[in-house]
C-alpha positions as CSV (number, residue, x, y, z in Angstrom):
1,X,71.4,-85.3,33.2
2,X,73.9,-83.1,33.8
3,X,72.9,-79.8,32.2
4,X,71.0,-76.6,32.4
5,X,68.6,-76.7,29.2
6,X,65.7,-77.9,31.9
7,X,65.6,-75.3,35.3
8,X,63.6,-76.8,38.2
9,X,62.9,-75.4,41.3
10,X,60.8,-76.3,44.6
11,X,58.8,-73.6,46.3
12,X,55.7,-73.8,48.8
13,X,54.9,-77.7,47.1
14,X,55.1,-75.9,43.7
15,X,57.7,-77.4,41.3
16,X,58.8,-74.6,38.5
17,X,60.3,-76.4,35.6
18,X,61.5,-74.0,32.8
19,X,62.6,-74.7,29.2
20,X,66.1,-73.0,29.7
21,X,66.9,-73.0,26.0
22,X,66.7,-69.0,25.5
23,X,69.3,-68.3,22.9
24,X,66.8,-70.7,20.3
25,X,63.6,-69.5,21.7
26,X,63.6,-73.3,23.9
27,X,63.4,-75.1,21.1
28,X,64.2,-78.6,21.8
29,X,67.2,-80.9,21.5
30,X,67.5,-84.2,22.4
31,X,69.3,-83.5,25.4
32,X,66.7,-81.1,26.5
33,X,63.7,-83.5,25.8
34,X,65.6,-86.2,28.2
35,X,66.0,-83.5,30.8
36,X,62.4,-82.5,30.7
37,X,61.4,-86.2,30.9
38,X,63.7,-86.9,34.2
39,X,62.3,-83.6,35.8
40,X,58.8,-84.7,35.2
41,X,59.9,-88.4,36.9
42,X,61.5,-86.4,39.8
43,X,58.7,-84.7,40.0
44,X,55.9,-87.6,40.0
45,X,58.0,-89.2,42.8
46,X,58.8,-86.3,45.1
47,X,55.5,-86.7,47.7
48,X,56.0,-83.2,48.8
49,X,55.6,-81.6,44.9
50,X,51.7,-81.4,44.9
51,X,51.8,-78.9,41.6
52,X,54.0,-78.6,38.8
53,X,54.4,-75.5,36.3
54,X,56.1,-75.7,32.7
55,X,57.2,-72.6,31.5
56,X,59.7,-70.7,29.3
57,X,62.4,-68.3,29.7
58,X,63.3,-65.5,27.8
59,X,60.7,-64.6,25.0
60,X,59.6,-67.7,24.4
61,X,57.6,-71.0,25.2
62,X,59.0,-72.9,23.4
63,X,59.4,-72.9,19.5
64,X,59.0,-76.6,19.0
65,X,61.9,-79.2,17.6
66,X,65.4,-77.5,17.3
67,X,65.7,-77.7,13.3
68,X,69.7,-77.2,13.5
69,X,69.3,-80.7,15.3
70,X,67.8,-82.2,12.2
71,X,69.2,-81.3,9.5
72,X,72.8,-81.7,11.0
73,X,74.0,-85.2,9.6
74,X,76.5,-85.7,13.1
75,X,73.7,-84.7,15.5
76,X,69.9,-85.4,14.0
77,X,68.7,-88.6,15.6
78,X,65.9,-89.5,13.0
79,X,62.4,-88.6,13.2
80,X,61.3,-92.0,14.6
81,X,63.4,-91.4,17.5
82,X,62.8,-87.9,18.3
83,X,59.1,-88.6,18.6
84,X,59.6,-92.2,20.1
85,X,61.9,-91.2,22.5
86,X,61.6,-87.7,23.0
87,X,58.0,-86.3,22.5
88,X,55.9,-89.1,23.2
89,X,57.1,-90.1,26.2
90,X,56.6,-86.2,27.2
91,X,53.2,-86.1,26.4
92,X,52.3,-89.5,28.1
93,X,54.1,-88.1,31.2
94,X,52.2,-85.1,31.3
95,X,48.9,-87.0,31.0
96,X,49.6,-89.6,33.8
97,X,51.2,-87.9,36.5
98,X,48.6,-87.7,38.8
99,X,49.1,-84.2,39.6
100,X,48.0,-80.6,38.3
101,X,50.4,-79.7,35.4
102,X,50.0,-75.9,34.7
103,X,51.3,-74.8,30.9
104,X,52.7,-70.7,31.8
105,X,52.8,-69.7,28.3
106,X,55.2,-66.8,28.3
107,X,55.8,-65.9,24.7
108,X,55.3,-67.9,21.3
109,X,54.5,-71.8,21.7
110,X,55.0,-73.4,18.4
111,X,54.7,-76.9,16.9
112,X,55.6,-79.5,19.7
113,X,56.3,-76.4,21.9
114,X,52.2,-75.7,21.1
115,X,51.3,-79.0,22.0
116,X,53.1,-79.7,25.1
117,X,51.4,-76.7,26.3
118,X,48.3,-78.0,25.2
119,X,48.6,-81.5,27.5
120,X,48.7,-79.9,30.4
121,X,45.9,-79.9,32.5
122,X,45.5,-75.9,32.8
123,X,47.2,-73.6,30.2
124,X,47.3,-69.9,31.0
125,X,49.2,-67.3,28.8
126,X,50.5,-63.7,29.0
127,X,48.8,-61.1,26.9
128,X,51.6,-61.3,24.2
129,X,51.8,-65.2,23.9
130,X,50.9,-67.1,21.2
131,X,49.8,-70.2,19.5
132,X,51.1,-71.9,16.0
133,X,50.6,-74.9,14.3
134,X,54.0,-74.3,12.7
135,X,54.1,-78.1,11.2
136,X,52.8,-77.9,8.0
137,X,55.1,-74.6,6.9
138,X,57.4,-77.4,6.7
139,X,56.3,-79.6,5.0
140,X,55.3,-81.9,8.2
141,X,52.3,-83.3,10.0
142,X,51.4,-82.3,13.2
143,X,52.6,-84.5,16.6
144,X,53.3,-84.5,20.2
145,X,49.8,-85.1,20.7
146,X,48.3,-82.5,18.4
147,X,45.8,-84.4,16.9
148,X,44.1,-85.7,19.6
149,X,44.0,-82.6,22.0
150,X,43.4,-79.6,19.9
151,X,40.0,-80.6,18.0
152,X,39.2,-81.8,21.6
153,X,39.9,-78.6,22.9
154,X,38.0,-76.2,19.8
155,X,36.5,-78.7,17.5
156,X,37.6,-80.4,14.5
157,X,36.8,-78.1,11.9
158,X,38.8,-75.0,13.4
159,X,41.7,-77.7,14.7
160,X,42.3,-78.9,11.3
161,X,42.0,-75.1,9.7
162,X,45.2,-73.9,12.1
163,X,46.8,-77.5,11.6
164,X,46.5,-77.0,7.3
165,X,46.9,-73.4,7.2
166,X,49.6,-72.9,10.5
167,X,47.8,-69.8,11.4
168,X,49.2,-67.8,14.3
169,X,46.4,-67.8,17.2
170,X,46.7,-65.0,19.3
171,X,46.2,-65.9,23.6
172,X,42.7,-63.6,23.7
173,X,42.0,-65.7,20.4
174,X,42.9,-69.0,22.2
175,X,41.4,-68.3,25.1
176,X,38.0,-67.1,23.1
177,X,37.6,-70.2,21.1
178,X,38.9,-72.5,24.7
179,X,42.2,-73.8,23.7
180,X,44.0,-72.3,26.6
181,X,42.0,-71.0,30.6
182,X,42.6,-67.7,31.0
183,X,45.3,-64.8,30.1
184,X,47.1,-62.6,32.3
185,X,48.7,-59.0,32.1
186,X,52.3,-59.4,30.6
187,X,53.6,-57.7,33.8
188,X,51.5,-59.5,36.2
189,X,52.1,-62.9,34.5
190,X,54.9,-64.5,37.1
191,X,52.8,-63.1,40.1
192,X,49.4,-64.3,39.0
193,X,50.9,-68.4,37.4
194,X,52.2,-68.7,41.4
195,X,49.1,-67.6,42.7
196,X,47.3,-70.2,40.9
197,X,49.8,-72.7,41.4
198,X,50.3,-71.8,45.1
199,X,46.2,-72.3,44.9
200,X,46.6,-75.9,43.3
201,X,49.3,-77.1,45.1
202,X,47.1,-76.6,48.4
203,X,43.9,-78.6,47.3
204,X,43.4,-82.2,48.0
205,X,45.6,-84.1,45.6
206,X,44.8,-87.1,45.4
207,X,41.0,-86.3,44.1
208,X,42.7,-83.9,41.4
209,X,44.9,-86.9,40.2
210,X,42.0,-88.9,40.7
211,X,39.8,-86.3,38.6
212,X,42.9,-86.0,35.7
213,X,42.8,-90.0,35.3
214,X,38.8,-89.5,34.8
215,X,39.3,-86.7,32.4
216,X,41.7,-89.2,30.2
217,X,39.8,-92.1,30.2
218,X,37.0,-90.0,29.3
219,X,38.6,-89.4,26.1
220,X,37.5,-93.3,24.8
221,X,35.4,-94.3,27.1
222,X,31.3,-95.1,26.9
223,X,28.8,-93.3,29.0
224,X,28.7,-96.5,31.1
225,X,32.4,-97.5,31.5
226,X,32.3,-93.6,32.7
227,X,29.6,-93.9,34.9
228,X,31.1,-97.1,36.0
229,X,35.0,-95.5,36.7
230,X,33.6,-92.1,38.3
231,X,31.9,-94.8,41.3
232,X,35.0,-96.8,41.9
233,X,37.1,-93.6,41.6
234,X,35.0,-91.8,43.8
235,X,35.2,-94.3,46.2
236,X,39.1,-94.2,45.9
237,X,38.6,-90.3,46.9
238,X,36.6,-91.0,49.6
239,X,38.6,-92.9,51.7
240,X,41.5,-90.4,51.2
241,X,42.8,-88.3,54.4
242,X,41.9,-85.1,52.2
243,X,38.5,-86.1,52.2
244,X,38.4,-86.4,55.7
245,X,39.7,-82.8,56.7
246,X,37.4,-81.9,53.9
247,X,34.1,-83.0,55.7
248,X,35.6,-82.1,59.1
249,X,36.2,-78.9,58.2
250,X,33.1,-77.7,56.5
251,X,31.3,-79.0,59.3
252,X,33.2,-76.9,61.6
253,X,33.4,-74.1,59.4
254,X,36.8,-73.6,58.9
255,X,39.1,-73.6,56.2
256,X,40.4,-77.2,55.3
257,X,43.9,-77.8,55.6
258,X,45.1,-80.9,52.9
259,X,48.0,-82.7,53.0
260,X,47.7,-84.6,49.7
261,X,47.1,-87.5,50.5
């Protein structure tokens, strides 16, 4: 799509997508949720992107739906259709590309904005971030995925306290109770997200896809269907160039050099 609501950028295998919605703290519109869909499908297919990092510019994350964009009779496309064709399909993408997603939490995530960062497969945050179930201030349920990750993530009792009561949960707070991985120094943030990324992007990728795809189906299934998918996965992983270097190289103590593949 031909617009700058969604900033990506390719550096060292690392793909830097940023909510480029600043002047409404990267709240999103529909043309904004289609962007960050086809920069996620770029990504997925682009063999040389082996880590991906959502983040936010300006002061925010992202503050969730664009309301204007609702409660405009010419513009709002329905509620069926913003989560059908805009949020779902963001979540599901996040959750299936077979690569590390990092969340870089940069300044308030809220409502959908909270929950995208919350799909991701690592979520770190700067010192002044935080996190809000904004939903129910409105008069609305929770979505993009909500309520399945976050009583996953802290438990259902405290998940449906900050759902009911839209509490704002501060990023020590989220990282205490393990919503989010870690925080970083506000000034240090951009420096230490790329060093983690930079970090990601240089392991073997196929076993972390292979590892996210375990971690999903973990969510539903039995001990044994686990048991079961963890030996024909780790076969999968084993007969993987990465896994190869891998061996090689701790046997000749050295550092292993992974392609990705």
């Amino acid at each position: 799509m031909s617009n700058n609501s969604i900033e990506i950028k390719i550096e060292n295998s690392v793909a830097w997508i940023t909510l480029n919605r600043p002047e409404v703290f990267n709240s999103f519109n529909r043309e904004m949720a289609l962007s960050l869909q086809n920069k996620l499908d770029d990504c997925n297919r682009d063999a040389k992107v082996r880590a991906i990092v959502i983040t936010g510019n300006g002061k925010a994350f992202c503050a969730g739906q664009d309301l204007k964009e609702v409660t405009s009779p010419e513009l709002n496309p329905g509620f069926r259709k913003i989560l059908e064709e805009h949020y779902n399909p963001i979540i599901q993408k996040i959750r299936t590309i077979e690569k590390p997603i990092i969340a870089a939490v940069n300044g308030v995530a809220a409502g959908a904005g909270a929950n995208i960062a919350l799909a991701c497969d690592i979520v770190v945050a700067s010192e002044n971030a935080s996190f809000i179930q904004a939903f129910s201030k409105i008069g609305l349920v929770p979505d993009s995925g909500g309520t399945f990750s976050l009583p996953r993530l802290i438990g259902f009792q405290k998940a449906s306290a900050l759902m009911m009561l839209g509490d704002k949960v501060t990023a020590e707070a989220a990282v205490n109770m393990g919503m989010i991985h870690k925080i970083f120094p506000t000034g240090l943030f951009e420096e230490e997200v790329k060093a983690l990324a930079t970090t990601l992007a240089q392991m073997p990728t196929k076993a972390l896809g292979l590892t996210k795809r375990l971690l999903n189906q973990s969510m539903t299934n039995s001990l044994e269907q686990q048991l079961a998918l963890e030996s024909d996965l780790q076969i999968e992983a084993s007969s993987s160039d990465d896994y190869s270097e891998g061996v090689t190289a701790f046997v000749e103590k050295r550092t292993p050099e992974f392609k990705g593949n």
